[in-house]
N, C-alpha and C positions, 0 to 999 in steps of 0.2 A: 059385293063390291065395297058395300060400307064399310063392312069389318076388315078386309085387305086394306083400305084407307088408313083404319085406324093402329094396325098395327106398324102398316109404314111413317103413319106422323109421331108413332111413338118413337121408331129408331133413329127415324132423324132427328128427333127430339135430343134421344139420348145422345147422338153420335155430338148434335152443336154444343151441348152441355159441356160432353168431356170434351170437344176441340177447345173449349176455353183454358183448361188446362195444358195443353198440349204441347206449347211452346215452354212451360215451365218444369216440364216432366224431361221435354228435351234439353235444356238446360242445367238441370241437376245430373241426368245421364251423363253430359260431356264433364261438369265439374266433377263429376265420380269416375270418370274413365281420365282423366288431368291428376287427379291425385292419385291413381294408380301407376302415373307414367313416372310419378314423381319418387315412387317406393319400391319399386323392381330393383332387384337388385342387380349385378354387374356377369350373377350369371344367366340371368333371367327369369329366375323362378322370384315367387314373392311369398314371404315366411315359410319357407323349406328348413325346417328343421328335423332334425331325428324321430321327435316325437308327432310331427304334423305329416312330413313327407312330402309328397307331392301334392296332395288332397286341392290342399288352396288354389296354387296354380292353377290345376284344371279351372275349377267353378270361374276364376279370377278371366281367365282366356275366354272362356265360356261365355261367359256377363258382355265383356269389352265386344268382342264379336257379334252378341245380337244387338248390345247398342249401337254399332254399326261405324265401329273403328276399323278400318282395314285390314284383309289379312296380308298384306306388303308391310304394312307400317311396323316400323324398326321394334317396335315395342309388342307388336303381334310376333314377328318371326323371331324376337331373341325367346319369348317364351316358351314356343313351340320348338325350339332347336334344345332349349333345356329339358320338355319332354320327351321328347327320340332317345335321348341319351339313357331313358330309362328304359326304354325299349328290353323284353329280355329275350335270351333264345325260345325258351315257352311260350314265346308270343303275347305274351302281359308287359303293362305299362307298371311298372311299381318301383318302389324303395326295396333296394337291394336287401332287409331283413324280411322282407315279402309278408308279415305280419298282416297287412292292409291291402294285399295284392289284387283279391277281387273287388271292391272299393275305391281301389286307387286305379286298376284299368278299365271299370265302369266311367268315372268321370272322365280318365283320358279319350277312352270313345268318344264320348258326348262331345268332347275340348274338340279332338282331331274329322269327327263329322261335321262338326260347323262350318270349321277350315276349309276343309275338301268341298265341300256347298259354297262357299264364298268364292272359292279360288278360282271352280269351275266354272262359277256366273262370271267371273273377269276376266276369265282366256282361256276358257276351255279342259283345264289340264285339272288332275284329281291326286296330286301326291304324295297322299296318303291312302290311296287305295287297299294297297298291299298290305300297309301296318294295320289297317281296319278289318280286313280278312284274318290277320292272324291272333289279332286281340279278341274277335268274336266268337273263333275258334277255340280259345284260351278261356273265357269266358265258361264258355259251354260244358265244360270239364270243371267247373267247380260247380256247378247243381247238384242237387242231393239226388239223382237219378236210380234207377238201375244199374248204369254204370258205376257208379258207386258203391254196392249195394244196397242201396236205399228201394224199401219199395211202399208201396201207396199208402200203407197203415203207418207207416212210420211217421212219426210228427214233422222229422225232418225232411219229409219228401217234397220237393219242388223248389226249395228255399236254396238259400244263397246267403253265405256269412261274410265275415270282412276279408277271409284266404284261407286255403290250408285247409284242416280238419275244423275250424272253428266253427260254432254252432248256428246255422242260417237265422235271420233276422228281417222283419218285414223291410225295416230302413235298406237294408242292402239288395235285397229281392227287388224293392223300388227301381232301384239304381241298378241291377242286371237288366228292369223291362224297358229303360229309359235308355239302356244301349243298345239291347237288342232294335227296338223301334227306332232309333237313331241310324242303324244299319239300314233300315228299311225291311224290317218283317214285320208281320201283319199276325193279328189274334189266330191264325191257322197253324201259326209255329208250332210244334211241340214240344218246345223247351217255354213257352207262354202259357202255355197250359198245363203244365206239367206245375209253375208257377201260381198258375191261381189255385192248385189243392192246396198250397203251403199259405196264401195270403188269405184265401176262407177259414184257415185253420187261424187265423190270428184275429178273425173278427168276434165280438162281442155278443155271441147270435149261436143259440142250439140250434141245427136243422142237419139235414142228410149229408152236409157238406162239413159240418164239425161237432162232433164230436168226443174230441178230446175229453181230459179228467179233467181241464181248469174249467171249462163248463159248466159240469155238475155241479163244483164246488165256488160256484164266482153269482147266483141268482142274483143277487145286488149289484152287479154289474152289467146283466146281459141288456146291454141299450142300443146296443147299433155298431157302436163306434169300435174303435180297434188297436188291439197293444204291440205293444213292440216285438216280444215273441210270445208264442204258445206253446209253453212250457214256463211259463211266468213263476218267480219267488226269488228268495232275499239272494240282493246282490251288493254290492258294495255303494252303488248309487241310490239303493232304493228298496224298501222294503217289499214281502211277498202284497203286501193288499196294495200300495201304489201300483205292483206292476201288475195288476191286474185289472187296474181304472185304465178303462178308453181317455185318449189324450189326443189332440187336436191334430199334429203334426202326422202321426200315424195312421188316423181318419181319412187323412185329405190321400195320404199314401195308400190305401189300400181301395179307397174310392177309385184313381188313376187307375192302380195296378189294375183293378175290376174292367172298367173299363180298357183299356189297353189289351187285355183276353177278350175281349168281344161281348161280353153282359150287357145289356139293355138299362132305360131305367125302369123297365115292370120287373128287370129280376128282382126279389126278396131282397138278396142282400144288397145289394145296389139302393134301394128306395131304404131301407134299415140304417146306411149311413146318410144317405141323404138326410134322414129322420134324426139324426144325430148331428149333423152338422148344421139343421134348422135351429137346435136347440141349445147350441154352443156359438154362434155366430159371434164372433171378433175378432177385429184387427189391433188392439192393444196386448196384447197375450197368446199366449200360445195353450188352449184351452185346457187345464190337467197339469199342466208345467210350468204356470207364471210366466216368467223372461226367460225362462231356460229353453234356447232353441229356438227363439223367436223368427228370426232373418230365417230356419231351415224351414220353419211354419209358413211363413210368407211364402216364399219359394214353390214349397207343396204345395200351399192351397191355389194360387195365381195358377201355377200346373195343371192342377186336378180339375178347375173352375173353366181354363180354358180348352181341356179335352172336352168337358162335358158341355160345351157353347154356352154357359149358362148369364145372363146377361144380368138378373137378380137373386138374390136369395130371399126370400120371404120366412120371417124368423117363426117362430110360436106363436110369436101374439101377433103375428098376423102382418108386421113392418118390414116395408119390402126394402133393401138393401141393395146400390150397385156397389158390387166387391171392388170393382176396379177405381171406381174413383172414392172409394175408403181406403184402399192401400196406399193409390199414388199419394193423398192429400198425408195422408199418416206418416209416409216415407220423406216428404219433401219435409214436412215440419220439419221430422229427427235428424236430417241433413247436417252434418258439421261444419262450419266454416271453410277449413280445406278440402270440401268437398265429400270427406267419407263419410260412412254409417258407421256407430261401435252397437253392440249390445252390453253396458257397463255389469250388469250383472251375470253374465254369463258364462264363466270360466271353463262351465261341464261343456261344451259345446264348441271351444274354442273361439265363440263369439267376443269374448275380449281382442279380439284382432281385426283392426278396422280394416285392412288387406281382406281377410276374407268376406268379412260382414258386408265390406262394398261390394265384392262380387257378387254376392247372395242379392244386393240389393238392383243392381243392374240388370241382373236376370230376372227379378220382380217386374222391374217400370217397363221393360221389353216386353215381357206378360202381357201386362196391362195395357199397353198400345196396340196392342193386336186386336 
Protein backbone atom coordinates (compact mmCIF):
# COMPACT_ATOMS: atom_id res chain seq x y z
CA UNK A 1 0.00 0.00 0.00
CA UNK A 2 2.87 2.23 0.91
CA UNK A 3 4.77 1.91 -2.22
CA UNK A 4 1.18 2.23 -4.60
CA UNK A 5 0.88 5.69 -2.43
CA UNK A 6 4.21 6.62 -3.36
CA UNK A 7 4.27 6.11 -6.86
CA UNK A 8 0.63 7.73 -7.19
CA UNK A 9 2.05 11.06 -5.31
CA UNK A 10 4.78 10.94 -7.66
CA UNK A 11 2.49 11.18 -10.82
CA UNK A 12 0.30 13.66 -9.45
CA UNK A 13 3.23 15.23 -8.51
CA UNK A 14 4.47 15.28 -12.02
CA UNK A 15 1.12 15.61 -13.66
CA UNK A 16 0.59 19.47 -11.39
CA UNK A 17 4.12 20.32 -12.24
CA UNK A 18 3.65 20.16 -16.00
CA UNK A 19 -0.29 21.54 -15.52
CA UNK A 20 1.71 24.67 -14.78
CA UNK A 21 2.91 24.83 -18.08
CA UNK A 22 0.03 23.83 -19.88
CA UNK A 23 -1.84 26.71 -20.62
CA UNK A 24 1.46 28.19 -22.07
CA UNK A 25 2.30 25.15 -24.22
CA UNK A 26 -1.58 25.70 -25.36
CA UNK A 27 -0.84 29.03 -26.24
CA UNK A 28 2.21 28.84 -28.43
CA UNK A 29 0.23 25.70 -30.12
CA UNK A 30 -2.59 28.17 -31.40
CA UNK A 31 0.24 31.09 -32.06
CA UNK A 32 1.94 28.26 -34.27
CA UNK A 33 -1.25 27.01 -35.86
CA UNK A 34 -2.36 31.43 -36.48
CA UNK A 35 0.97 31.65 -38.29
CA UNK A 36 0.37 28.86 -40.24
CA UNK A 37 -3.15 30.14 -41.30
CA UNK A 38 -1.25 33.16 -42.18
CA UNK A 39 1.32 31.32 -44.92
CA UNK A 40 -0.84 28.78 -46.76
CA UNK A 41 -0.85 29.44 -49.78
CA UNK A 42 -4.06 30.12 -52.24
CA UNK A 43 -3.79 26.60 -53.40
CA UNK A 44 -3.40 25.19 -50.11
CA UNK A 45 -0.40 23.52 -49.70
CA UNK A 46 2.52 25.49 -47.72
CA UNK A 47 5.99 25.59 -49.48
CA UNK A 48 5.26 23.11 -52.25
CA UNK A 49 7.84 23.44 -54.32
CA UNK A 50 9.64 21.17 -57.09
CA UNK A 51 12.30 20.38 -54.84
CA UNK A 52 10.18 20.04 -51.44
CA UNK A 53 6.89 18.56 -52.87
CA UNK A 54 4.37 17.85 -50.91
CA UNK A 55 6.49 16.52 -47.87
CA UNK A 56 5.67 19.82 -45.76
CA UNK A 57 2.01 19.94 -46.27
CA UNK A 58 1.55 16.72 -44.92
CA UNK A 59 3.74 17.04 -41.51
CA UNK A 60 2.06 20.89 -41.50
CA UNK A 61 -1.77 19.23 -41.64
CA UNK A 62 -0.49 16.76 -39.36
CA UNK A 63 0.76 19.14 -36.55
CA UNK A 64 -2.44 21.67 -36.95
CA UNK A 65 -4.72 18.52 -36.44
CA UNK A 66 -3.37 17.08 -33.32
CA UNK A 67 -3.09 20.64 -31.97
CA UNK A 68 -6.61 20.43 -32.35
CA UNK A 69 -7.71 22.90 -35.23
CA UNK A 70 -10.71 21.53 -36.93
CA UNK A 71 -10.90 19.18 -39.73
CA UNK A 72 -14.07 21.54 -41.12
CA UNK A 73 -11.87 24.56 -40.67
CA UNK A 74 -11.29 26.27 -44.07
CA UNK A 75 -7.59 26.04 -43.63
CA UNK A 76 -7.86 22.15 -42.76
CA UNK A 77 -10.06 21.23 -45.83
CA UNK A 78 -8.10 23.75 -48.52
CA UNK A 79 -5.10 21.65 -47.39
CA UNK A 80 -6.40 18.37 -47.72
CA UNK A 81 -8.26 19.16 -51.02
CA UNK A 82 -4.59 20.10 -52.18
CA UNK A 83 -3.50 16.57 -51.13
CA UNK A 84 -6.22 14.43 -53.09
CA UNK A 85 -5.13 16.15 -56.13
CA UNK A 86 -2.04 14.16 -55.77
CA UNK A 87 -3.66 11.26 -55.33
CA UNK A 88 -2.29 8.74 -58.14
CA UNK A 89 -3.83 5.74 -60.21
CA UNK A 90 -1.14 3.52 -58.09
CA UNK A 91 -2.72 4.56 -55.27
CA UNK A 92 0.22 6.80 -53.82
CA UNK A 93 -0.08 10.33 -52.54
CA UNK A 94 3.22 11.96 -54.40
CA UNK A 95 4.64 14.75 -56.69
CA UNK A 96 4.06 13.85 -60.13
CA UNK A 97 8.30 13.16 -60.65
CA UNK A 98 7.43 10.25 -58.05
CA UNK A 99 11.14 10.66 -56.88
CA UNK A 100 9.80 10.98 -53.09
CA UNK A 101 6.63 8.84 -53.67
CA UNK A 102 7.23 6.32 -50.80
CA UNK A 103 7.88 9.38 -48.35
CA UNK A 104 5.55 11.56 -49.64
CA UNK A 105 2.44 8.82 -49.41
CA UNK A 106 3.93 7.87 -45.97
CA UNK A 107 3.18 11.14 -44.51
CA UNK A 108 0.08 11.55 -46.59
CA UNK A 109 -1.19 8.57 -44.65
CA UNK A 110 -0.40 9.92 -41.42
CA UNK A 111 -2.02 13.68 -42.70
CA UNK A 112 -5.32 11.61 -44.14
CA UNK A 113 -5.52 9.07 -40.85
CA UNK A 114 -5.80 11.93 -38.64
CA UNK A 115 -8.52 13.52 -40.79
CA UNK A 116 -10.57 10.48 -41.07
CA UNK A 117 -10.27 10.00 -36.92
CA UNK A 118 -11.26 13.60 -36.47
CA UNK A 119 -14.02 13.70 -38.90
CA UNK A 120 -15.54 10.31 -37.67
CA UNK A 121 -15.35 11.61 -33.86
CA UNK A 122 -17.68 14.79 -35.49
CA UNK A 123 -20.34 13.01 -37.49
CA UNK A 124 -19.62 9.79 -38.09
CA UNK A 125 -18.43 9.63 -41.74
CA UNK A 126 -14.64 8.38 -42.75
CA UNK A 127 -13.87 9.96 -46.12
CA UNK A 128 -10.95 9.02 -46.65
CA UNK A 129 -11.40 5.53 -46.08
CA UNK A 130 -10.83 4.30 -49.60
CA UNK A 131 -7.78 6.63 -50.47
CA UNK A 132 -6.23 4.90 -47.13
CA UNK A 133 -6.76 1.36 -48.50
CA UNK A 134 -5.15 2.24 -51.64
CA UNK A 135 -2.19 4.10 -50.32
CA UNK A 136 -1.47 1.28 -47.97
CA UNK A 137 -1.79 -0.98 -50.69
CA UNK A 138 0.67 1.13 -52.55
CA UNK A 139 2.79 1.37 -49.70
CA UNK A 140 3.21 -2.37 -49.62
CA UNK A 141 4.72 -2.73 -53.02
CA UNK A 142 7.75 -0.63 -52.33
CA UNK A 143 9.34 -3.03 -49.50
CA UNK A 144 12.19 -4.75 -50.39
CA UNK A 145 10.33 -8.18 -50.07
CA UNK A 146 10.19 -11.25 -51.89
CA UNK A 147 8.12 -9.69 -54.10
CA UNK A 148 10.81 -7.76 -55.12
CA UNK A 149 13.31 -10.08 -55.36
CA UNK A 150 14.77 -9.25 -52.34
CA UNK A 151 15.37 -11.98 -49.91
CA UNK A 152 16.36 -12.19 -46.07
CA UNK A 153 20.28 -11.97 -46.59
CA UNK A 154 19.99 -9.14 -48.65
CA UNK A 155 20.86 -5.93 -46.77
CA UNK A 156 18.07 -4.44 -48.53
CA UNK A 157 15.47 -6.72 -47.09
CA UNK A 158 12.51 -5.32 -45.18
CA UNK A 159 13.58 -1.49 -45.69
CA UNK A 160 11.76 1.13 -47.54
CA UNK A 161 13.52 4.10 -49.47
CA UNK A 162 12.29 7.46 -50.64
CA UNK A 163 10.31 5.60 -54.25
CA UNK A 164 11.14 3.68 -56.98
CA UNK A 165 14.38 1.43 -57.04
CA UNK A 166 16.11 3.79 -54.50
CA UNK A 167 18.04 2.27 -51.92
CA UNK A 168 15.80 1.64 -48.40
CA UNK A 169 16.76 3.91 -45.51
CA UNK A 170 15.94 3.59 -41.65
CA UNK A 171 14.36 7.34 -41.89
CA UNK A 172 11.81 6.13 -44.41
CA UNK A 173 11.27 2.53 -43.10
CA UNK A 174 10.35 4.81 -39.90
CA UNK A 175 7.72 6.52 -41.78
CA UNK A 176 6.35 3.02 -43.75
CA UNK A 177 5.78 1.73 -39.76
CA UNK A 178 4.30 5.04 -38.74
CA UNK A 179 1.60 4.45 -41.76
CA UNK A 180 1.24 1.23 -41.43
CA UNK A 181 0.28 1.71 -37.52
CA UNK A 182 -1.69 4.72 -38.48
CA UNK A 183 -3.82 2.28 -40.53
CA UNK A 184 -4.36 0.38 -37.59
CA UNK A 185 -1.88 -2.81 -37.97
CA UNK A 186 -0.44 -4.21 -35.08
CA UNK A 187 3.39 -5.85 -34.61
CA UNK A 188 1.78 -9.28 -36.31
CA UNK A 189 1.94 -7.58 -39.67
CA UNK A 190 4.15 -9.08 -41.97
CA UNK A 191 5.22 -6.34 -43.68
CA UNK A 192 6.36 -5.11 -39.72
CA UNK A 193 8.36 -7.64 -39.60
CA UNK A 194 9.69 -8.10 -42.42
CA UNK A 195 10.76 -4.39 -41.44
CA UNK A 196 12.50 -4.86 -38.34
CA UNK A 197 15.30 -7.38 -40.26
CA UNK A 198 16.11 -4.22 -42.21
CA UNK A 199 16.03 -1.72 -38.96
CA UNK A 200 18.24 -4.47 -36.69
CA UNK A 201 20.35 -4.32 -39.71
CA UNK A 202 20.91 -0.52 -39.24
CA UNK A 203 21.59 -0.73 -35.39
CA UNK A 204 25.13 -0.21 -33.99
CA UNK A 205 25.19 -3.82 -32.35
CA UNK A 206 26.97 -7.34 -33.67
CA UNK A 207 24.39 -10.22 -32.67
CA UNK A 208 22.34 -12.97 -34.73
CA UNK A 209 20.14 -10.18 -36.06
CA UNK A 210 23.12 -8.22 -37.82
CA UNK A 211 25.46 -9.04 -39.24
CA UNK A 212 26.48 -7.09 -42.04
CA UNK A 213 30.35 -6.03 -43.19
CA UNK A 214 29.91 -2.52 -41.55
CA UNK A 215 29.88 -4.36 -38.41
CA UNK A 216 33.13 -6.04 -38.65
CA UNK A 217 34.66 -3.07 -39.75
CA UNK A 218 32.79 -0.06 -37.39
CA UNK A 219 34.35 -1.73 -33.35
CA UNK A 220 34.63 1.97 -32.58
CA UNK A 221 31.19 2.39 -33.16
CA UNK A 222 29.35 -0.60 -31.96
CA UNK A 223 27.40 1.42 -29.03
CA UNK A 224 23.71 0.82 -29.28
CA UNK A 225 22.70 3.62 -31.27
CA UNK A 226 21.70 3.59 -34.98
CA UNK A 227 22.68 5.01 -38.63
CA UNK A 228 20.88 6.01 -41.15
CA UNK A 229 21.55 2.93 -43.51
CA UNK A 230 23.46 -0.16 -43.41
CA UNK A 231 25.58 -0.07 -46.04
CA UNK A 232 27.02 3.09 -44.79
CA UNK A 233 30.28 5.32 -46.90
CA UNK A 234 31.16 8.46 -48.60
CA UNK A 235 28.30 10.44 -49.88
CA UNK A 236 27.99 13.82 -50.87
CA UNK A 237 26.65 14.72 -47.23
CA UNK A 238 29.04 12.98 -45.43
CA UNK A 239 31.97 11.04 -45.13
CA UNK A 240 32.29 6.97 -44.78
CA UNK A 241 33.29 7.34 -40.80
CA UNK A 242 30.34 10.06 -40.12
CA UNK A 243 27.94 7.52 -41.64
CA UNK A 244 28.84 5.04 -39.54
CA UNK A 245 28.61 7.24 -35.95
CA UNK A 246 25.11 6.43 -34.29
CA UNK A 247 23.22 9.76 -34.34
CA UNK A 248 20.33 10.75 -32.24
CA UNK A 249 17.46 11.23 -34.79
CA UNK A 250 17.96 7.66 -35.99
CA UNK A 251 18.31 6.14 -32.40
CA UNK A 252 15.02 7.52 -31.28
CA UNK A 253 13.89 5.97 -34.93
CA UNK A 254 14.90 2.74 -34.66
CA UNK A 255 14.08 2.48 -30.86
CA UNK A 256 9.96 3.38 -32.27
CA UNK A 257 10.42 1.13 -35.16
CA UNK A 258 11.60 -1.81 -32.52
CA UNK A 259 9.07 -1.17 -30.66
CA UNK A 260 6.12 -0.81 -33.18
CA UNK A 261 7.32 -4.90 -34.25
CA UNK A 262 6.47 -5.88 -30.74
CA UNK A 263 10.23 -6.17 -28.93
CA UNK A 264 10.06 -5.74 -25.26
CA UNK A 265 12.50 -3.64 -23.12
CA UNK A 266 14.41 -7.02 -22.02
CA UNK A 267 15.21 -7.49 -25.77
CA UNK A 268 19.15 -6.83 -26.27
CA UNK A 269 18.51 -4.44 -28.82
CA UNK A 270 15.85 -2.47 -27.34
CA UNK A 271 17.85 -2.00 -23.82
CA UNK A 272 21.31 -1.38 -26.20
CA UNK A 273 19.54 1.80 -27.58
CA UNK A 274 18.10 2.60 -24.49
CA UNK A 275 21.73 2.28 -23.37
CA UNK A 276 22.59 4.91 -25.89
CA UNK A 277 20.05 7.19 -25.67
CA UNK A 278 20.93 7.41 -21.60
CA UNK A 279 24.27 8.45 -22.88
CA UNK A 280 23.36 11.13 -25.41
CA UNK A 281 20.39 12.63 -23.56
CA UNK A 282 19.56 16.37 -25.05
CA UNK A 283 17.16 18.62 -26.00
CA UNK A 284 19.67 21.29 -27.53
CA UNK A 285 21.04 19.25 -30.48
CA UNK A 286 20.37 16.52 -32.32
CA UNK A 287 22.97 14.15 -30.91
CA UNK A 288 26.00 13.15 -33.92
CA UNK A 289 24.50 16.10 -36.20
CA UNK A 290 24.60 19.50 -34.10
CA UNK A 291 21.30 21.63 -35.51
CA UNK A 292 21.24 19.51 -38.48
CA UNK A 293 17.71 17.94 -38.11
CA UNK A 294 16.90 19.20 -35.03
CA UNK A 295 12.82 19.77 -35.16
CA UNK A 296 12.95 15.96 -37.12
CA UNK A 297 14.99 14.91 -33.64
CA UNK A 298 12.34 16.44 -31.66
CA UNK A 299 9.66 14.86 -33.39
CA UNK A 300 11.42 11.27 -33.22
CA UNK A 301 12.41 11.27 -29.90
CA UNK A 302 8.70 12.99 -28.29
CA UNK A 303 7.51 9.64 -30.67
CA UNK A 304 9.71 7.03 -29.63
CA UNK A 305 9.54 8.57 -25.70
CA UNK A 306 5.71 8.30 -25.99
CA UNK A 307 5.42 4.75 -27.42
CA UNK A 308 7.69 3.60 -24.82
CA UNK A 309 5.42 5.40 -21.80
CA UNK A 310 8.45 6.64 -20.58
CA UNK A 311 7.86 9.38 -18.08
CA UNK A 312 11.88 10.01 -17.32
CA UNK A 313 15.16 9.37 -18.67
CA UNK A 314 17.71 8.79 -16.14
CA UNK A 315 21.19 9.79 -17.87
CA UNK A 316 24.75 8.06 -16.86
CA UNK A 317 25.41 9.93 -14.20
CA UNK A 318 22.55 8.88 -12.78
CA UNK A 319 20.23 12.62 -13.38
CA UNK A 320 16.88 11.93 -13.94
CA UNK A 321 15.23 13.96 -16.79
CA UNK A 322 11.31 14.63 -17.60
CA UNK A 323 11.83 14.71 -21.60
CA UNK A 324 8.44 16.39 -21.90
CA UNK A 325 8.87 19.29 -20.00
CA UNK A 326 12.66 19.88 -21.41
CA UNK A 327 11.22 19.91 -24.91
CA UNK A 328 8.15 21.97 -24.19
CA UNK A 329 10.16 24.66 -21.94
CA UNK A 330 12.98 24.42 -25.02
CA UNK A 331 10.34 24.86 -27.78
CA UNK A 332 8.35 27.79 -26.18
CA UNK A 333 11.85 29.68 -25.57
CA UNK A 334 12.87 29.35 -29.51
CA UNK A 335 9.18 30.52 -30.41
CA UNK A 336 9.32 33.59 -32.93
CA UNK A 337 7.25 36.42 -32.41
CA UNK A 338 4.90 35.45 -35.37
CA UNK A 339 4.50 32.54 -33.82
CA UNK A 340 6.73 29.94 -35.89
CA UNK A 341 9.91 27.91 -35.13
CA UNK A 342 12.98 28.20 -37.75
CA UNK A 343 16.09 25.88 -37.36
CA UNK A 344 18.50 28.95 -38.71
CA UNK A 345 21.17 26.50 -39.34
CA UNK A 346 19.83 23.91 -41.13
CA UNK A 347 19.47 23.93 -44.86
CA UNK A 348 20.43 19.99 -45.17
CA UNK A 349 17.04 19.23 -43.66
CA UNK A 350 15.04 21.81 -45.08
CA UNK A 351 14.59 23.26 -41.64
CA UNK A 352 15.40 26.77 -42.85
CA UNK A 353 11.60 26.81 -43.50
CA UNK A 354 9.53 28.09 -40.70
CA UNK A 355 6.29 26.36 -42.67
CA UNK A 356 7.75 23.11 -41.97
CA UNK A 357 9.84 23.57 -38.83
CA UNK A 358 6.31 24.80 -37.25
CA UNK A 359 4.70 21.69 -38.28
CA UNK A 360 7.54 19.62 -36.84
CA UNK A 361 7.08 21.78 -33.89
CA UNK A 362 3.16 21.20 -33.32
CA UNK A 363 3.50 17.58 -33.51
CA UNK A 364 6.19 17.88 -30.73
CA UNK A 365 3.93 20.13 -27.91
CA UNK A 366 0.91 17.58 -29.00
CA UNK A 367 3.56 14.68 -27.87
CA UNK A 368 4.12 16.29 -25.05
CA UNK A 369 0.61 16.84 -23.77
CA UNK A 370 -0.30 13.43 -23.93
Amino acid sequence: MKHTFTILFFLLSAVAAFGQDAAKIRQAMDKGAEFLRSSQKETGAWSATPRSGIGPTTIILAGLIDAGVKADDPMIKKGLTFLEASTREDGGVYTPDGFFQNYETCCAVMCFAKANAAIKKANGSEPYKELLARAEKFLRKQQYTEDRDSKKEDPNYGGVGYGGTTRPDLSNTQFFLDALKATGKDANDPAIQKALVFVSRCQNMESEHNTLPFVKENAANLDGGFIYVNQPGESRMETKAESLRSYGAMTYAGLKSMLYAGLTKEDKRVKAAFTWIAGHYTVTENPGRGTNGLFYYYQTMAKALGVLQLLEITDTEGKKHNWRSDISAHLLQKQREDGSWINEGSRQYMENDPNLVTGYALLVLSEVRQ
